[in-house]
C-alpha positions as MATLAB code, in Angstrom:
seq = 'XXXXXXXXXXXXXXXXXXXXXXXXXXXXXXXXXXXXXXXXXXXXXXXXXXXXXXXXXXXXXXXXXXXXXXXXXXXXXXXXXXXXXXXXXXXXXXXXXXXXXXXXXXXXXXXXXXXXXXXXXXXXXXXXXXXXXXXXXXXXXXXXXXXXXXXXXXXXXXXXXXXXXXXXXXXXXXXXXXXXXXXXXXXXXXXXXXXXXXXXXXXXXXXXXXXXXXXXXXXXXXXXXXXXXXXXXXXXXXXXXXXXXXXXXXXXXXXXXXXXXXXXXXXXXXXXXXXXXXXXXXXXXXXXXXXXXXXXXXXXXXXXXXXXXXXXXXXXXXX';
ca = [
     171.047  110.170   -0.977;
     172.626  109.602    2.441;
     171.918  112.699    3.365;
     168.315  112.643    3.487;
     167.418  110.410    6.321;
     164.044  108.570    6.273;
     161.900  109.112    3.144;
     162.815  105.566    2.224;
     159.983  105.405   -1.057;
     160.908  108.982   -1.999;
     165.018  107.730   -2.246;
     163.917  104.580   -3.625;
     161.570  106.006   -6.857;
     164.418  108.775   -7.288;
     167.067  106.537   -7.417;
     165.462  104.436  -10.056;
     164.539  107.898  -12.134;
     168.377  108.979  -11.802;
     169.656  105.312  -13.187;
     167.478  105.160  -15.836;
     168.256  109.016  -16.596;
     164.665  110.040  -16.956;
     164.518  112.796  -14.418;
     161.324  115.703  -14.596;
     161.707  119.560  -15.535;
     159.405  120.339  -12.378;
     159.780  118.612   -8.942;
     157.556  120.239   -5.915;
     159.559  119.937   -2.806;
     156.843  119.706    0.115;
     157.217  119.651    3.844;
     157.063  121.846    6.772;
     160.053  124.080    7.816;
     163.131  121.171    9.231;
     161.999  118.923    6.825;
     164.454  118.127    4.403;
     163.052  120.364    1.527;
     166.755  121.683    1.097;
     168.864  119.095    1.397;
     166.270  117.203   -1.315;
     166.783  120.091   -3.362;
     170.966  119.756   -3.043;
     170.671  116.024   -4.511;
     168.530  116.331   -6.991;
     170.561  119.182   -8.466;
     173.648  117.652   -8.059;
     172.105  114.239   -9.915;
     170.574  117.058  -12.687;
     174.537  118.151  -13.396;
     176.337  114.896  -11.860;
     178.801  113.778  -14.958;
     178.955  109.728  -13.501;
     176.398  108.082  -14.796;
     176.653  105.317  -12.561;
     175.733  106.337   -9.685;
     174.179  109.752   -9.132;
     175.438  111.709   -7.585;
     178.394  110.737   -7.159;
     179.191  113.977   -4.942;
     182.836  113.661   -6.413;
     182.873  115.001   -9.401;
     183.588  118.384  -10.667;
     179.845  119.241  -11.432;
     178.645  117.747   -8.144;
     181.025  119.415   -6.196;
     180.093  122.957   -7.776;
     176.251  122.364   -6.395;
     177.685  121.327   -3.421;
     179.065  123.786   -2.611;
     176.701  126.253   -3.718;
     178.449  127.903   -6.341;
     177.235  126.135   -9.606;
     176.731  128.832  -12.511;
     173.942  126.810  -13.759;
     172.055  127.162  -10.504;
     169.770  129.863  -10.205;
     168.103  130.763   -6.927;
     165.034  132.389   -7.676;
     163.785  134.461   -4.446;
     164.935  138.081   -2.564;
     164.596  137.600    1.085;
     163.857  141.203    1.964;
     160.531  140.865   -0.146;
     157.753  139.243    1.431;
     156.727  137.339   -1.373;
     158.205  135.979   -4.598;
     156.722  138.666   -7.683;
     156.209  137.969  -11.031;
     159.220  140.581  -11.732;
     161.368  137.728  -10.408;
     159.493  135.183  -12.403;
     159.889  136.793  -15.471;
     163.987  137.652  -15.141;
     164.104  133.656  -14.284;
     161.824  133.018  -17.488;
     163.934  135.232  -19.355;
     166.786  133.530  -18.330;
     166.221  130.236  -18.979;
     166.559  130.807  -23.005;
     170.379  131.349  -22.180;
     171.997  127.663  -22.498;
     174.023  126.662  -19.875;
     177.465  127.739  -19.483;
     179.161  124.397  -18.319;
     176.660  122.232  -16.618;
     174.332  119.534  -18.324;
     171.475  121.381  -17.078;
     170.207  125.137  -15.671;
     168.144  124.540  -12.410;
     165.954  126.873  -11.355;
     165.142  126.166   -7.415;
     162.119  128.717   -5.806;
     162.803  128.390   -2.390;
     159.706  129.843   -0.886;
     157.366  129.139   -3.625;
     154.385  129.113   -1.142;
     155.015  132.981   -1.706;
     154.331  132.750   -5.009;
     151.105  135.513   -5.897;
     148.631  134.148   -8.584;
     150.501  136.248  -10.998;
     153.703  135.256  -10.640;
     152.178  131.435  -10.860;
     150.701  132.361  -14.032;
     154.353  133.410  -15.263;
     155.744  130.450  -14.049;
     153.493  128.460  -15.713;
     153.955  129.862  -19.172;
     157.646  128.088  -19.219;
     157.068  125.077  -17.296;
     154.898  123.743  -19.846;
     157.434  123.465  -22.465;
     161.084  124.734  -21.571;
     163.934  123.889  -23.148;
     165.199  120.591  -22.753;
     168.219  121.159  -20.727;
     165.836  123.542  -17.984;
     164.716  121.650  -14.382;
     162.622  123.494  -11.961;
     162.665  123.096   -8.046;
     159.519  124.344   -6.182;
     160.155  124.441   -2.527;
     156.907  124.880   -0.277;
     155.549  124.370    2.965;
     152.598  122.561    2.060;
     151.738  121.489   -2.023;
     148.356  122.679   -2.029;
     149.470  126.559   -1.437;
     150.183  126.499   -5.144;
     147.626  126.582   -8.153;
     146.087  123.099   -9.420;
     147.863  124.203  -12.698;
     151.470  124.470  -11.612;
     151.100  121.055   -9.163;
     149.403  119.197  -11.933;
     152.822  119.525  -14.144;
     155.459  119.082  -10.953;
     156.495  115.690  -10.119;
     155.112  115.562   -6.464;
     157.948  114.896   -3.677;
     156.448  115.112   -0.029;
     158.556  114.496    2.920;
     157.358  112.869    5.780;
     158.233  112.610    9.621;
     160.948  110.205   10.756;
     160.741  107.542   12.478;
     161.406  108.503   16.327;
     164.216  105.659   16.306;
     165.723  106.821   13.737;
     165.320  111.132   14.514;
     166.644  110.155   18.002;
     169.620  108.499   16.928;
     170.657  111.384   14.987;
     170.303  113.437   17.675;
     172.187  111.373   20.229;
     175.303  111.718   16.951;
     175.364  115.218   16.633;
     174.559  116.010   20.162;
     177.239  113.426   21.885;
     177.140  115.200   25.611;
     173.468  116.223   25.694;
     170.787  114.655   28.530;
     168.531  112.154   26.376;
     165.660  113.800   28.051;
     166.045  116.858   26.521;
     167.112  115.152   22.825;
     163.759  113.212   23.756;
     162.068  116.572   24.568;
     163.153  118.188   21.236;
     162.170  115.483   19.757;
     158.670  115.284   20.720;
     158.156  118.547   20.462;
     159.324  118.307   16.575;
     156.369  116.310   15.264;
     158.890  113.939   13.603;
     161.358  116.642   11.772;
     164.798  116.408   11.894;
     165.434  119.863   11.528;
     163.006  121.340   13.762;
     164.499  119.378   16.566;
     168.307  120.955   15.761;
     166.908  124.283   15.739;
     165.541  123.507   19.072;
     168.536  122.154   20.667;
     171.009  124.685   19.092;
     168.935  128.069   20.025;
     167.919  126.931   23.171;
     164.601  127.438   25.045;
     164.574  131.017   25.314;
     161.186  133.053   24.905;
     160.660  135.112   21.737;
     160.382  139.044   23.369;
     157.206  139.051   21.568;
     155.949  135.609   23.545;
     156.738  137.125   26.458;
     154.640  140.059   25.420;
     151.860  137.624   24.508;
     151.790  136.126   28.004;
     151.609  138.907   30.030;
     149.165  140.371   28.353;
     146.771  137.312   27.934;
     147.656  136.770   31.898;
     146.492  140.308   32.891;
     144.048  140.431   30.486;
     145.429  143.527   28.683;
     143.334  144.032   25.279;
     144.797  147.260   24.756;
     148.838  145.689   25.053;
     147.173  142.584   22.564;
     146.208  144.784   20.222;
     149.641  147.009   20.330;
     151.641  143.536   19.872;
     149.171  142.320   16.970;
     149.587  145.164   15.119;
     153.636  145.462   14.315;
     153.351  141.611   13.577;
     151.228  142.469   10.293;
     154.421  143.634    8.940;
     155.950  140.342    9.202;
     156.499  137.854    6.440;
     154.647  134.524    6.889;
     157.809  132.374    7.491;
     158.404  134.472   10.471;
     154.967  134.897   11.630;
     154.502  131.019   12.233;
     157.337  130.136   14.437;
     156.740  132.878   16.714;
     152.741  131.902   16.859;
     153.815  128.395   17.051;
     156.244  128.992   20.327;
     152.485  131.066   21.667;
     151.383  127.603   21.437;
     153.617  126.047   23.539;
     153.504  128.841   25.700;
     149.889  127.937   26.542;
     150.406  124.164   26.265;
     152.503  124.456   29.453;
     150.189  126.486   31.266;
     147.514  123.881   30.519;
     150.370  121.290   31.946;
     150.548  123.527   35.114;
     146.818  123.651   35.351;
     146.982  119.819   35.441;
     149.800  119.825   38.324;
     152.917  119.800   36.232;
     155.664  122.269   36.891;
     155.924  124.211   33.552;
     159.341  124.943   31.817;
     159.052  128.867   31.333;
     158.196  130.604   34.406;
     155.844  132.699   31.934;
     154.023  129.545   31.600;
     153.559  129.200   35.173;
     152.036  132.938   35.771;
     149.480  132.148   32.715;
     148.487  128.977   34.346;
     148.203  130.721   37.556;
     146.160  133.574   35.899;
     143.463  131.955   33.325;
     141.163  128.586   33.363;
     141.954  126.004   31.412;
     138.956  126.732   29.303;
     140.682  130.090   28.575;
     143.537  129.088   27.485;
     142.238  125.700   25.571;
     140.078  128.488   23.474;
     143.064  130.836   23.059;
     145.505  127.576   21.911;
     143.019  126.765   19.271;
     142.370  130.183   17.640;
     146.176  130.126   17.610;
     146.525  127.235   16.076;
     144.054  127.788   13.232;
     145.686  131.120   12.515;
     148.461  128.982   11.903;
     146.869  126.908    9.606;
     145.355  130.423    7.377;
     148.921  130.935    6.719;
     149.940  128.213    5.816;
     146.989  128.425    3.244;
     148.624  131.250    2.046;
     146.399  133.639    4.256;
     148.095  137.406    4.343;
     149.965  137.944    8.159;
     148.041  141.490    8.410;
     144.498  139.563    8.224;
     145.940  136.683   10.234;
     146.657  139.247   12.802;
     143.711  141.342   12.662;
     141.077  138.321   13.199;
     143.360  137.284   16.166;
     142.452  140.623   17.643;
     138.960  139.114   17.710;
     139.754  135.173   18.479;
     142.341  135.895   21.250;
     139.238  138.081   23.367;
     141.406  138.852   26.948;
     138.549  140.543   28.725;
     136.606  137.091   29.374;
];
């Protein structure tokens, strides 16, 4: 459990649940990307095939140290991530599957990594077996946010949210895996992770550097180029969703700083700095929030191509 920081009543209830041996088929894994969905997913399977009772997991023993390590035979990844979403042809092979009894571990685990991307249909499939498996099947739903799946397939998970850390505790971290790092910029990742440990290591190990697309993005909103807006939207409907929302969130950011250099502070991209130089605040306040409820459409499971195409509308240049 030492590996999931924070989440002190989640640990707590699932440490009673793994004593007392009275663990669920269906657990839905829920928090936003860098929050700890897969590392949560790691324990629990390794406490599903752990062989000490005492204490699991143990991480030690042989069964542990399989899931650990990602090559359990028992563990079953359900997902292909060259498809955008996760199709009841994948649901079904899995459902098939699960009639096969394990071939060494106490349990087969099933873990859906993106099940956000889960169509109705393929929810409907899912369903079907997670009302009465076999005994020896477990389920791991991974998503973004719990109420992208059906009331159906929530109202038979056992509901495991992670939440934020505590900045004491995220910054700490930091300062241990970044030793030789400025604490203003751990304290700038930080802030700029809403709380998620993840989100600020992705920060500090890619760097700062502007998406070509966000570059895009703020030349044309500074020039007020409709046409070059529309011939950026348009590729992006081809994207999946869990691309599509970084990139629009780091368009955010871009015109958070230019509201900062509106207000007399110096900006960190120089892209920044031209859009504050080139729209009102009141232009780019209006273009941050249309951005930031297109965010919020996809993570309601909102398709990327309609996403885009009312952005076309929202994001209006020629003001």
């Amino acid at each position: 459990m030492e590996a999931l920081l924070g989440n002190e009543r989640l640990k707590t209830g699932l440490t009673a649940a793994f004593a007392s041996g009275k663990l669920s088929h269906c657990y839905l894994l829920a928090g936003p990307p860098g929050s700890g969905k897969h590392t949560l997913a790691r324990i629990l399977t390794a406490a599903m095939e752990c062989t000490q009772g005492a204490r699991r997991p143990c991480g030690t023993c042989l069964q542990c140290r399989k899931v650990l390590d990602g090559v359990h035979p028992d563990v079953i990844t359900v997902d292909d991530p060259a498809k955008k979403t996760v199709t009841v042809e994948m649901i079904r092979k899995a459902r098939a599957d699960v009639y096969i009894k394990p071939n060494e571990g106490l349990r087969k685990v099933y873990i859906i990594p993106r099940a956000m991307d889960m169509n109705a249909a393929a929810q409907n499939a899912l369903l079907k077996v997670i009302e009465e498996p076999p005994d020896y099947a477990a389920f791991l739903l991974l998503s973004d946010a719990a109420e992208r799946l059906l009331p159906t397939i929530r109202s038979r998970s056992v509901p495991l949210q992670l939440s934020p850390l505590p900045e004491e505790l995220g910054m700490a971290e930091l300062a241990r895996r970044f030793p030789g790092k400025d604490r203003s910029a751990l304290a700038d990742a930080w802030g700029r992770s809403e709380g998620f440990l993840g989100q600020a290591l992705k920060l500090l190990t890619e760097g700062e550097s502007l998406a070509e697309e966000t570059r895009r993005f703020a030349d044309c909103f500074a020039r007020r180029d409709k046409l070059g807006l529309t011939e950026l939207l348009v590729p992006l409907e081809r994207r999946k969703r869990e691309e599509l929302i970084p990139l629009l969130t780091q368009w955010v950011e871009i015109l958070s700083q230019a509201l900062a250099v509106r207000a007399g502070q110096p900006g960190r991209w120089e892209a920044a700095r031209q859009l504050g130089r080139s729209r009102t605040s009141a232009e780019s306040l209006r273009a941050l929030r249309s951005l930031r409820r297109a965010i919020e459409l996809l993570q309601g499971n909102v398709s990327p191509g309609a996403v885009c195409g009312v952005l076309q509308v929202w994001l209006d240049v020629t003001d």
